[in-house]
TORPA-4810 file (N, C-alpha, C, O; in nm, 3 decimals):
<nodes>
NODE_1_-1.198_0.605_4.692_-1.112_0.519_4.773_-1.042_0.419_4.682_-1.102_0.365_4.589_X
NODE_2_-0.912_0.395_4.710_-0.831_0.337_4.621_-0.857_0.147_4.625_-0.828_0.082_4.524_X
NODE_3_-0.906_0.085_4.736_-0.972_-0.026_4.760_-1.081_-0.077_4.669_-1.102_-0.187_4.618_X
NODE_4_-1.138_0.028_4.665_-1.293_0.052_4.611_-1.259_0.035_4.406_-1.296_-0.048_4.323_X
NODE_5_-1.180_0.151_4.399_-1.108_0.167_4.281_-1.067_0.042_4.228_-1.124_0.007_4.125_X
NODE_6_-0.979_-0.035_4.277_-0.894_-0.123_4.230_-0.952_-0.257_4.261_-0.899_-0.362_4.223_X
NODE_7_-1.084_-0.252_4.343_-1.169_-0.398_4.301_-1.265_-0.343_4.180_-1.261_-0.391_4.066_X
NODE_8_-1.333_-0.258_4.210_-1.409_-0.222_4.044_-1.315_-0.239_3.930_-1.350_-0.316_3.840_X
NODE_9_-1.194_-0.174_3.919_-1.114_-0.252_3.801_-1.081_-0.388_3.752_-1.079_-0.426_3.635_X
NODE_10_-1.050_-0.468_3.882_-1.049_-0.626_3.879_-1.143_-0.679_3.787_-1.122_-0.750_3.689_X
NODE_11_-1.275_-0.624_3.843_-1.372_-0.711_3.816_-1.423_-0.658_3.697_-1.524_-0.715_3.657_X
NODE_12_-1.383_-0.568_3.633_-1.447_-0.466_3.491_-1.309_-0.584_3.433_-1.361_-0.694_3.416_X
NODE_13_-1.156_-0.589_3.400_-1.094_-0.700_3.359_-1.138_-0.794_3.322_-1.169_-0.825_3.207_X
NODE_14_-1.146_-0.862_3.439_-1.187_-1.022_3.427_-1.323_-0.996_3.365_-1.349_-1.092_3.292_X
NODE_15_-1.414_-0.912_3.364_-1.544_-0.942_3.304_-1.532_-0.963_3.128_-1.591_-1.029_3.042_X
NODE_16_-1.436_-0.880_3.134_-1.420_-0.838_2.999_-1.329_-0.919_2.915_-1.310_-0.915_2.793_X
NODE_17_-1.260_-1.014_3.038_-1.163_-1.047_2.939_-1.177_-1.142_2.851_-1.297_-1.162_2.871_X
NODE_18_-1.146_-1.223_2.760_-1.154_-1.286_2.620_-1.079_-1.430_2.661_-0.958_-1.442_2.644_X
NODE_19_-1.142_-1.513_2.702_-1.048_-1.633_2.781_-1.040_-1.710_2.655_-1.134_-1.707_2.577_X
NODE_20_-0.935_-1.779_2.630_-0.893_-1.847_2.548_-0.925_-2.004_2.551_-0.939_-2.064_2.444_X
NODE_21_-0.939_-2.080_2.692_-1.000_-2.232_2.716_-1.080_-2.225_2.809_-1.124_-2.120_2.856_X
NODE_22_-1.112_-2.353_2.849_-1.233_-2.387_2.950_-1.149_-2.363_3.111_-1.203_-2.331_3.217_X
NODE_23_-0.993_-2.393_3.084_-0.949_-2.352_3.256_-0.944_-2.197_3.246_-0.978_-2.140_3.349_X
NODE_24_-0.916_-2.136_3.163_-0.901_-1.982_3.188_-1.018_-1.928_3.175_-1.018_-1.805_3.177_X
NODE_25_-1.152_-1.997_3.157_-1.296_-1.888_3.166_-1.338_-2.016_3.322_-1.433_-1.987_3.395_X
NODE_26_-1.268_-2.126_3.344_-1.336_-2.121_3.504_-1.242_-2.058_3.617_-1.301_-2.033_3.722_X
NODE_27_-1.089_-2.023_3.611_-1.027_-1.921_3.661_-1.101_-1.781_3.631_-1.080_-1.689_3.710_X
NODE_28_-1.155_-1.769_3.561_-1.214_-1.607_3.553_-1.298_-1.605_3.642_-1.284_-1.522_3.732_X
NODE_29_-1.414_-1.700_3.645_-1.521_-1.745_3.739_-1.483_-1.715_3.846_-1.529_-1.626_3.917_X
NODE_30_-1.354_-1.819_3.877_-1.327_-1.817_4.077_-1.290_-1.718_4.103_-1.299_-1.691_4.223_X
NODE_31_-1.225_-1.605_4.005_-1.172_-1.475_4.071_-1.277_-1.405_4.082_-1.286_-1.330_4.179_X
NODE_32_-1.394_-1.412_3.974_-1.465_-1.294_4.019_-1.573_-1.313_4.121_-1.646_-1.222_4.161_X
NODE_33_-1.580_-1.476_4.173_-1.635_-1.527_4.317_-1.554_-1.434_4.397_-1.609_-1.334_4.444_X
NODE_34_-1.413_-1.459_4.421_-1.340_-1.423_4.517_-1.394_-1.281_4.517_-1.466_-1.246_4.610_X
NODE_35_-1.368_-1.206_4.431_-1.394_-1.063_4.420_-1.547_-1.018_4.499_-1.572_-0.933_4.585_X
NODE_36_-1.591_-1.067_4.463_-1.730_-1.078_4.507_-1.755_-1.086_4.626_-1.836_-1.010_4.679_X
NODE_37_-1.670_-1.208_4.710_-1.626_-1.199_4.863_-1.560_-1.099_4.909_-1.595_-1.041_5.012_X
NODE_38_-1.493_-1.078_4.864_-1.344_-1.006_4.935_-1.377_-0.839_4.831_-1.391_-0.838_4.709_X
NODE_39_-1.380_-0.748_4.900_-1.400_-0.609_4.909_-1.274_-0.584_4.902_-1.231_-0.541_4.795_X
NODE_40_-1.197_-0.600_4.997_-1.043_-0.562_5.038_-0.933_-0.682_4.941_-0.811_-0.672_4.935_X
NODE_41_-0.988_-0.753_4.895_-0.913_-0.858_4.767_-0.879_-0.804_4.680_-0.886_-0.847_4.565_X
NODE_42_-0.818_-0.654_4.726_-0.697_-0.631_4.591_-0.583_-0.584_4.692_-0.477_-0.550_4.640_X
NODE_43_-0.595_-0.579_4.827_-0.495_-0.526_4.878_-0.363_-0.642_4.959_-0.393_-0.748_5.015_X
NODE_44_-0.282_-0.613_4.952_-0.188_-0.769_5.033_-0.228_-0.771_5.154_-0.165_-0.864_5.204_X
NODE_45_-0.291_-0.729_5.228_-0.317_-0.717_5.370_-0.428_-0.838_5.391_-0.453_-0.912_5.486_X
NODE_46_-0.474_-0.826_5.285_-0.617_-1.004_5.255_-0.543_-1.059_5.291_-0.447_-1.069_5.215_X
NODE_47_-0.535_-1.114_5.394_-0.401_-1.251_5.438_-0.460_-1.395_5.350_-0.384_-1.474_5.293_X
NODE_48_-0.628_-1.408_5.352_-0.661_-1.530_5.258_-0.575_-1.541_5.094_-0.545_-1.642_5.030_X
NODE_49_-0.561_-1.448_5.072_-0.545_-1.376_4.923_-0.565_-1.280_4.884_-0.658_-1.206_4.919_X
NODE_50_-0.444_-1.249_4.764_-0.524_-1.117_4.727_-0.472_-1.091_4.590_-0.366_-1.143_4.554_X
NODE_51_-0.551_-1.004_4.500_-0.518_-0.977_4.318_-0.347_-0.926_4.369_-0.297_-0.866_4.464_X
NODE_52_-0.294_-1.000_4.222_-0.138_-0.907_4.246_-0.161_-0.836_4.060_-0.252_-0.844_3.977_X
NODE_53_-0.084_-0.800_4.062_-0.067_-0.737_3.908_0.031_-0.752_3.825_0.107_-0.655_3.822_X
NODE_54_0.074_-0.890_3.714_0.246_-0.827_3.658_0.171_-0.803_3.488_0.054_-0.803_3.449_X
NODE_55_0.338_-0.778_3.402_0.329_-0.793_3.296_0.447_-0.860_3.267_0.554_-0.874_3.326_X
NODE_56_0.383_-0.912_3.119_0.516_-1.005_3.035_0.547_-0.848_2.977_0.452_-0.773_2.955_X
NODE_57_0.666_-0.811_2.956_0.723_-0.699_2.903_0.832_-0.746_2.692_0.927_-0.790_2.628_X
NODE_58_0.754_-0.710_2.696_0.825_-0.702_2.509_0.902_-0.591_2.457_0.868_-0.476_2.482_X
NODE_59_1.019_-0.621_2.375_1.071_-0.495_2.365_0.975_-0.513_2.254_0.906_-0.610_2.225_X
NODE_60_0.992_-0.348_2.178_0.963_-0.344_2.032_0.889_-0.356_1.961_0.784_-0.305_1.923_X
NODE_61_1.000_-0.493_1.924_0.990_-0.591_1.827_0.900_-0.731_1.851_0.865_-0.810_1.763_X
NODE_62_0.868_-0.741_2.014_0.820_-0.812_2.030_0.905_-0.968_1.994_0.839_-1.072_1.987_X
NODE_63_1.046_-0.967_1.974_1.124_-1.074_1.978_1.194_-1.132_2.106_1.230_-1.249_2.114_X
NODE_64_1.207_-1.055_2.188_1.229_-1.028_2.347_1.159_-1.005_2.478_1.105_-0.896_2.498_X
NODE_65_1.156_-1.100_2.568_1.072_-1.100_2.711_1.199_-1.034_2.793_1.321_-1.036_2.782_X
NODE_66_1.123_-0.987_2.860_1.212_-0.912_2.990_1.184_-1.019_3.142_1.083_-1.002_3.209_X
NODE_67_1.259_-1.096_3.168_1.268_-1.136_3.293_1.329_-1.105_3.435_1.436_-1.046_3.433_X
NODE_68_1.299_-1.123_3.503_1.324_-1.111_3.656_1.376_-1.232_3.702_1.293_-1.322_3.701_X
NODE_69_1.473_-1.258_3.738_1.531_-1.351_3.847_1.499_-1.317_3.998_1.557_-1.247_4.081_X
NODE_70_1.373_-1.401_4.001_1.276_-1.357_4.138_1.341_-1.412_4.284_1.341_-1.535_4.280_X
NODE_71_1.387_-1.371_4.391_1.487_-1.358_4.488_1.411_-1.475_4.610_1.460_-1.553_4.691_X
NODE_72_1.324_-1.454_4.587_1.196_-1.535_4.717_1.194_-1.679_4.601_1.248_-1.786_4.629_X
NODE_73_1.114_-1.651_4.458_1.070_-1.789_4.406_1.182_-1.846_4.322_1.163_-1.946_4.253_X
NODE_74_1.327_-1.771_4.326_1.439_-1.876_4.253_1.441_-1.871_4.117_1.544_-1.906_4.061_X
NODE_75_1.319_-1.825_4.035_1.326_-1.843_3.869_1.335_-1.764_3.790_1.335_-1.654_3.846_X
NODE_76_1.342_-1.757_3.709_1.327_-1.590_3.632_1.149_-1.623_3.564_1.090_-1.716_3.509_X
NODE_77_1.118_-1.491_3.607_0.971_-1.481_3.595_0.951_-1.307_3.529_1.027_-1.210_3.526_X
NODE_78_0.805_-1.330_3.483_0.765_-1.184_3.439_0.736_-1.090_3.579_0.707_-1.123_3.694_X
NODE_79_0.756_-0.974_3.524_0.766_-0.844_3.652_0.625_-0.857_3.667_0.543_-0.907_3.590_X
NODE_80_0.604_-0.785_3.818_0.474_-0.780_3.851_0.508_-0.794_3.996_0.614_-0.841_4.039_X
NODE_81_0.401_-0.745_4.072_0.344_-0.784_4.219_0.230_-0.722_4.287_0.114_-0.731_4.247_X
NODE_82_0.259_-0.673_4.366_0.134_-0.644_4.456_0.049_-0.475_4.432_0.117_-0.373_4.441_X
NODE_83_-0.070_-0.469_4.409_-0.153_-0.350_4.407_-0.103_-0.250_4.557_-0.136_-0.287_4.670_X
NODE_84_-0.054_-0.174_4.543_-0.087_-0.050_4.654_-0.179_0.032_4.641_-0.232_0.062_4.534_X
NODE_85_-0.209_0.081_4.762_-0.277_0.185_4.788_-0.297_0.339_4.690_-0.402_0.396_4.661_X
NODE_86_-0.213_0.360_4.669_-0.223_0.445_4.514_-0.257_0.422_4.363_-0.281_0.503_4.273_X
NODE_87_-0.251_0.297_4.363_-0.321_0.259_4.241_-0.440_0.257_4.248_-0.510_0.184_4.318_X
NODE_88_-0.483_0.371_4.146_-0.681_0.360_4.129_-0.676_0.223_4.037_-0.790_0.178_4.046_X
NODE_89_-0.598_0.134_3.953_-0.663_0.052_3.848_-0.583_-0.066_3.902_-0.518_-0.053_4.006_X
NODE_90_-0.584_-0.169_3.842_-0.499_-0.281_3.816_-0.460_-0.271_3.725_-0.387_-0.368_3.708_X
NODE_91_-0.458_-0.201_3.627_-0.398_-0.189_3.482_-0.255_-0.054_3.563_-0.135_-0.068_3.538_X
NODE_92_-0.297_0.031_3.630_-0.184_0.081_3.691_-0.110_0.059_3.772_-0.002_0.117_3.785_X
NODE_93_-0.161_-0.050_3.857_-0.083_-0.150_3.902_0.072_-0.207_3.855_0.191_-0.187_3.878_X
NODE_94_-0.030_-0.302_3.762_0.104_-0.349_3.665_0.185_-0.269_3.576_0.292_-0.319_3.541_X
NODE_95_0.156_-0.166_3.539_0.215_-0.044_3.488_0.298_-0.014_3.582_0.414_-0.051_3.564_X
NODE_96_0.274_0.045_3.683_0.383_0.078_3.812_0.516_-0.004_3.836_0.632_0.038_3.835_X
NODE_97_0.451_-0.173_3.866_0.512_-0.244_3.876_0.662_-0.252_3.741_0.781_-0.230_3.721_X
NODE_98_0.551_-0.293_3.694_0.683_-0.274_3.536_0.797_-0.192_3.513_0.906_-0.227_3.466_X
NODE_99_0.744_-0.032_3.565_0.828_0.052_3.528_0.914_0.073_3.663_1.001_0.159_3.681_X
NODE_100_0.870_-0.024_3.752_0.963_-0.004_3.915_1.054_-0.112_3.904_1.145_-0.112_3.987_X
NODE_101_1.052_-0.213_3.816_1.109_-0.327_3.832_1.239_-0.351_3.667_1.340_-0.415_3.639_X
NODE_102_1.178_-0.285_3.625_1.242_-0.252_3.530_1.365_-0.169_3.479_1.472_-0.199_3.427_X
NODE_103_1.288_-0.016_3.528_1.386_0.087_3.500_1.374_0.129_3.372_1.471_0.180_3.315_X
NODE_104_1.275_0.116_3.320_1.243_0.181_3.185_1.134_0.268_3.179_1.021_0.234_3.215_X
NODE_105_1.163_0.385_3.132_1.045_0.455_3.151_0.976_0.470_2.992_1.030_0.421_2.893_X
NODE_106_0.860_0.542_2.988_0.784_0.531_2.856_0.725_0.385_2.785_0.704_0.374_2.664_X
NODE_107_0.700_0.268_2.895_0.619_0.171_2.870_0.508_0.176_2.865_0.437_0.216_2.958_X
NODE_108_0.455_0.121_2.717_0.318_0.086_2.724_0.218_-0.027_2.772_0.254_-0.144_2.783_X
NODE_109_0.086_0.016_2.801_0.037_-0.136_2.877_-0.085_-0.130_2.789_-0.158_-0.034_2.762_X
NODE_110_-0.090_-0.256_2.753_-0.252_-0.283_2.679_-0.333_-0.322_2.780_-0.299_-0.416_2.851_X
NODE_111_-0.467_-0.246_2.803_-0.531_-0.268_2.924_-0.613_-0.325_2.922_-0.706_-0.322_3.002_X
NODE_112_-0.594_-0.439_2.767_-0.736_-0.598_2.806_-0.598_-0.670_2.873_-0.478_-0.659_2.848_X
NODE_113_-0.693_-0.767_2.990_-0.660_-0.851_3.035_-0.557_-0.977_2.954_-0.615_-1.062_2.887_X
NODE_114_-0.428_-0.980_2.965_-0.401_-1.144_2.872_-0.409_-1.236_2.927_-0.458_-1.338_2.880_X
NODE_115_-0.361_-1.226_3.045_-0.390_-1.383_3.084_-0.409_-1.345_3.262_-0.425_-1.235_3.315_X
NODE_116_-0.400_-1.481_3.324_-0.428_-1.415_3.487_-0.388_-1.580_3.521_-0.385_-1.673_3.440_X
NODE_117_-0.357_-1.587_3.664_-0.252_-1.726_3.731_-0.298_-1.694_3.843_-0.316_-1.576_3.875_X
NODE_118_-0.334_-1.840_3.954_-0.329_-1.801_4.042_-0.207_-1.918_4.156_-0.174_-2.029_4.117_X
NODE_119_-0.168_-1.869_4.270_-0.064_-1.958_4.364_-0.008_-1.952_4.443_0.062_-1.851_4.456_X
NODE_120_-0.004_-2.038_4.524_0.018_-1.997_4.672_0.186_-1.977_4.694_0.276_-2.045_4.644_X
NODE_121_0.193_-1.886_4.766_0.308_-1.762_4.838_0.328_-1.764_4.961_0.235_-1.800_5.034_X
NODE_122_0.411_-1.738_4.998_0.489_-1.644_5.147_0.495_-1.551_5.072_0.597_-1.552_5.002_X
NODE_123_0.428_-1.468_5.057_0.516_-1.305_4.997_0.572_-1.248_5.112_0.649_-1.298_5.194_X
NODE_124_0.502_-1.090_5.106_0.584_-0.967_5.230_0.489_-1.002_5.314_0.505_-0.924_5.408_X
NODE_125_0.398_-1.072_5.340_0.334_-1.080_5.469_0.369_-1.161_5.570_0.335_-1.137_5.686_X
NODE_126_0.459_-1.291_5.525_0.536_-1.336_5.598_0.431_-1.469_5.624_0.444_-1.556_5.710_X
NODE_127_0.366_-1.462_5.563_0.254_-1.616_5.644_0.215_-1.669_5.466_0.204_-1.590_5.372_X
NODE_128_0.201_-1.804_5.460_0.119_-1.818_5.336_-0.014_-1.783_5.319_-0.116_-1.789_5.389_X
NODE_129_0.023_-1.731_5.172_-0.149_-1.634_5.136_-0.159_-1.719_4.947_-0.107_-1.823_4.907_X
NODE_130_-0.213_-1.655_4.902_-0.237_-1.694_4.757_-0.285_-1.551_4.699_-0.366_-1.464_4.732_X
NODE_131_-0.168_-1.578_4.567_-0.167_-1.445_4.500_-0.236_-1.545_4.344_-0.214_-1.657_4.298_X
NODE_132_-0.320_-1.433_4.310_-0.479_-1.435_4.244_-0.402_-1.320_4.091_-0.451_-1.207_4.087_X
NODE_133_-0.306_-1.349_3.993_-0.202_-1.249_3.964_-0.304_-1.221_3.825_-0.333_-1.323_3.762_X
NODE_134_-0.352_-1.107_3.781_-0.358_-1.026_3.645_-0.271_-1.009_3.593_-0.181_-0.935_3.633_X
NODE_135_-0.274_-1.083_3.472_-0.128_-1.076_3.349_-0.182_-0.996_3.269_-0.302_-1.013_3.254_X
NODE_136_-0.098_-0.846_3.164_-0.121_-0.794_3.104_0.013_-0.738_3.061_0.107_-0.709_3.135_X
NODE_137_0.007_-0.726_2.916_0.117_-0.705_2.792_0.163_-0.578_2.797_0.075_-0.492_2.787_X
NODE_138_0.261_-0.544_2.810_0.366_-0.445_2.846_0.437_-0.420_2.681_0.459_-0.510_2.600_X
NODE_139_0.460_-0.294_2.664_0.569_-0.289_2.537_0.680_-0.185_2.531_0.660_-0.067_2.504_X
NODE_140_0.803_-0.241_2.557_0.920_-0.137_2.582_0.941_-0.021_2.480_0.856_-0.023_2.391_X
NODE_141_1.035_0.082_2.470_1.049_0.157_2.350_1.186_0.067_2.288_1.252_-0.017_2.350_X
NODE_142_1.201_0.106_2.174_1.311_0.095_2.091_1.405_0.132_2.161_1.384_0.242_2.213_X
NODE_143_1.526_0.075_2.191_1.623_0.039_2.233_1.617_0.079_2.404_1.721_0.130_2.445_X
NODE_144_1.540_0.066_2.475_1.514_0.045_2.620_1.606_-0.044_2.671_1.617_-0.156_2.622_X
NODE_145_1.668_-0.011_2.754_1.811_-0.100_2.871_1.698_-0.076_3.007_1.655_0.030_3.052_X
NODE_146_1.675_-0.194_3.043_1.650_-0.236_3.178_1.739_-0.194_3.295_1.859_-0.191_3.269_X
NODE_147_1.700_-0.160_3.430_1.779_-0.149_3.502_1.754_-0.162_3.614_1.691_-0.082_3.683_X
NODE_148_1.832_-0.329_3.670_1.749_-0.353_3.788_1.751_-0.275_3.905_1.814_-0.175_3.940_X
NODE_149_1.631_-0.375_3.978_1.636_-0.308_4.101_1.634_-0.396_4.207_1.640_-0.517_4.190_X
NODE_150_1.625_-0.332_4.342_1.609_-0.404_4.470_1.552_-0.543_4.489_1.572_-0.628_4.576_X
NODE_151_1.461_-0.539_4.361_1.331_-0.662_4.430_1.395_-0.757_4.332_1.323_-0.851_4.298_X
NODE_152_1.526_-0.754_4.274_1.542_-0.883_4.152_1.696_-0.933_4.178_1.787_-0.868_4.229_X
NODE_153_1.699_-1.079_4.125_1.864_-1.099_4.202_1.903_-1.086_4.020_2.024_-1.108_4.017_X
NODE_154_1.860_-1.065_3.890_1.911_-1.037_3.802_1.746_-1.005_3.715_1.629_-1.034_3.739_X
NODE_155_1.830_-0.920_3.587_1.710_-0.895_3.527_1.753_-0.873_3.431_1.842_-0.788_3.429_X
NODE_156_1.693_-0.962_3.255_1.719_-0.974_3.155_1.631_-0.983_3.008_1.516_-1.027_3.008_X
NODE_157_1.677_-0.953_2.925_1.634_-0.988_2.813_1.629_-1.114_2.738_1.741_-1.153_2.707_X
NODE_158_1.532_-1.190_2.700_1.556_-1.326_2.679_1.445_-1.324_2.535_1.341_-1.258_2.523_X
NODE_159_1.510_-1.420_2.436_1.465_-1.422_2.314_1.338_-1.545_2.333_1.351_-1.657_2.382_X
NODE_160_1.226_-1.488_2.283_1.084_-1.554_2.343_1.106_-1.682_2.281_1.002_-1.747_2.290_X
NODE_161_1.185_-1.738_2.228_1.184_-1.913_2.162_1.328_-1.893_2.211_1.409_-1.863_2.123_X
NODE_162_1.378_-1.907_2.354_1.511_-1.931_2.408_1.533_-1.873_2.552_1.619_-1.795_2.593_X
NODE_163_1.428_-1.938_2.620_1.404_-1.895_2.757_1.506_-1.977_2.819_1.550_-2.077_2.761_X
NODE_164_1.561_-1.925_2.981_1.669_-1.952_3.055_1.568_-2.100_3.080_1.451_-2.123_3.050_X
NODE_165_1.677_-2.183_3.151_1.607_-2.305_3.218_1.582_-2.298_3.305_1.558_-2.406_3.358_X
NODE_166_1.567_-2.186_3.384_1.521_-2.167_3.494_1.395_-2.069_3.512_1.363_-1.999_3.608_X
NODE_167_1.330_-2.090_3.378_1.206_-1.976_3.364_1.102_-2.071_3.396_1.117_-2.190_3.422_X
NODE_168_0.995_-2.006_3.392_0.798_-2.063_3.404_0.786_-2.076_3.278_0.711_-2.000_3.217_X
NODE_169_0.863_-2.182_3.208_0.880_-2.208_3.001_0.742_-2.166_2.997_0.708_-2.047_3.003_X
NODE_170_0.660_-2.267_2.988_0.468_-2.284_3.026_0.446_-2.147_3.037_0.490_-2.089_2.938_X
NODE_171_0.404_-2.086_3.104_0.382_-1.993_3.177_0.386_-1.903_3.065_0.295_-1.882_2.984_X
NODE_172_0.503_-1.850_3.069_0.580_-1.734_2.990_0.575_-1.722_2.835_0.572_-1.611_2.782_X
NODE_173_0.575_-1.839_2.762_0.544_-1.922_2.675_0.413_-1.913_2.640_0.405_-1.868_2.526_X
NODE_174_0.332_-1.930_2.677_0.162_-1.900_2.707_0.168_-1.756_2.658_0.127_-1.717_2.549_X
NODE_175_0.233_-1.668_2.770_0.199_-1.585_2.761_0.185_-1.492_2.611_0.097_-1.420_2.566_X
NODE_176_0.338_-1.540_2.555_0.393_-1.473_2.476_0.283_-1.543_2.363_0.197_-1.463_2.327_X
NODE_177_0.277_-1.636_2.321_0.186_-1.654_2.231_0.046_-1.607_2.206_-0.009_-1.587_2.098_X
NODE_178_-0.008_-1.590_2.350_-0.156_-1.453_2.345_-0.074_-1.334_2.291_-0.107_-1.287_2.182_X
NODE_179_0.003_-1.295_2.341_0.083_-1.186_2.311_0.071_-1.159_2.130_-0.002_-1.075_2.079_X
NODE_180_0.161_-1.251_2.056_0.178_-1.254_1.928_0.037_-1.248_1.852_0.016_-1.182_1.750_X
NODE_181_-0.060_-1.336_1.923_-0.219_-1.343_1.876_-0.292_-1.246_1.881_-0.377_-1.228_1.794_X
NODE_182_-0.276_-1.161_1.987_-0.333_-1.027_1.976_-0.289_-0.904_1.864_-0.357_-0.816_1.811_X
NODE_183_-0.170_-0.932_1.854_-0.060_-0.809_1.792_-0.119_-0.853_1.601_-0.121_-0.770_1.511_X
NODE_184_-0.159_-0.994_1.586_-0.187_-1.029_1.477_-0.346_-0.977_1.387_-0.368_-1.018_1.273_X
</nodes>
């Protein structure tokens, strides 16, 4: 069962993952409480909450983030969203996601955990919920063109020390620097 599937992955992640400070190993904590509660806490239908899945996407070279100009939250943010029903993992999750939001095919996903966020939403359910999000590092091919789609009001390439002013700087920024730390 794909429920079943994709909370055993959650929680094999977060067990595993390599937290970098004291807020990101007590965020590991509360998710894998939540997890612990919530059986059905990977699916959006958890109206309390539920795991979403993105990635920061790199071309290459790793000199370039791929952003989303997100249509609901206004900013340009990393791709990612919600686990379906066909995903056995959260690592395929965000894989899916990536390559649906993107338009690039032949992306790779490193399947340790990099980072994870959590925050409250209106998503597609239409009521506020709180999305509980698994961040994990994406890597485009050599010369990959993005090509948006439905779920983005623009979608771009942005040089990781020259983010739009309208990005999650923090956030994204963060990210990219686990990013570079791992690759090192």
């Amino acid at each position: 069962m794909s429920a079943r599937s994709l909370h055993a992955s959650a929680i094999d992640r977060l067990t595993a993952w390599r937290t970098d400070s004291e807020d990101a190993e007590s965020l590991r904590h509360t998710m894998l409480a939540f997890l612990d509660s919530a059986p059905d806490g990977c699916l959006r239908e958890h109206v309390p909450g539920h795991i979403t899945a993105s990635s920061i996407v790199l071309d290459a070279d790793h000199r370039n983030v791929l952003l989303t100009l997100h249509p609901r939250v206004g900013r340009w943010i990393q791709l990612g969203g919600h686990c379906e029903p066909s995903d056995e993992t959260v690592v395929d999750a965000a894989l899916r996601e990536a390559t649906e939001e993107s338009g690039i095919a032949d992306l790779v996903i490193d399947p340790e955990l990099l980072s994870a966020h959590t925050h409250p939403i209106t998503c597609s359910l239409g009521v506020p919920t709180r999305h509980l999000d698994l961040r994990f590092l994406v890597t485009a091919p050599v010369g990959a063109r993005p090509v948006r789609s439905d779920e983005s009001t623009d979608l771009q390439w942005w040089p990781v020390d020259a983010l739009p002013p309208e990005a999650e700087h923090e956030t994204i920024a963060h990210m990219v620097r686990l990013a570079a730390a791992r690759r090192a």
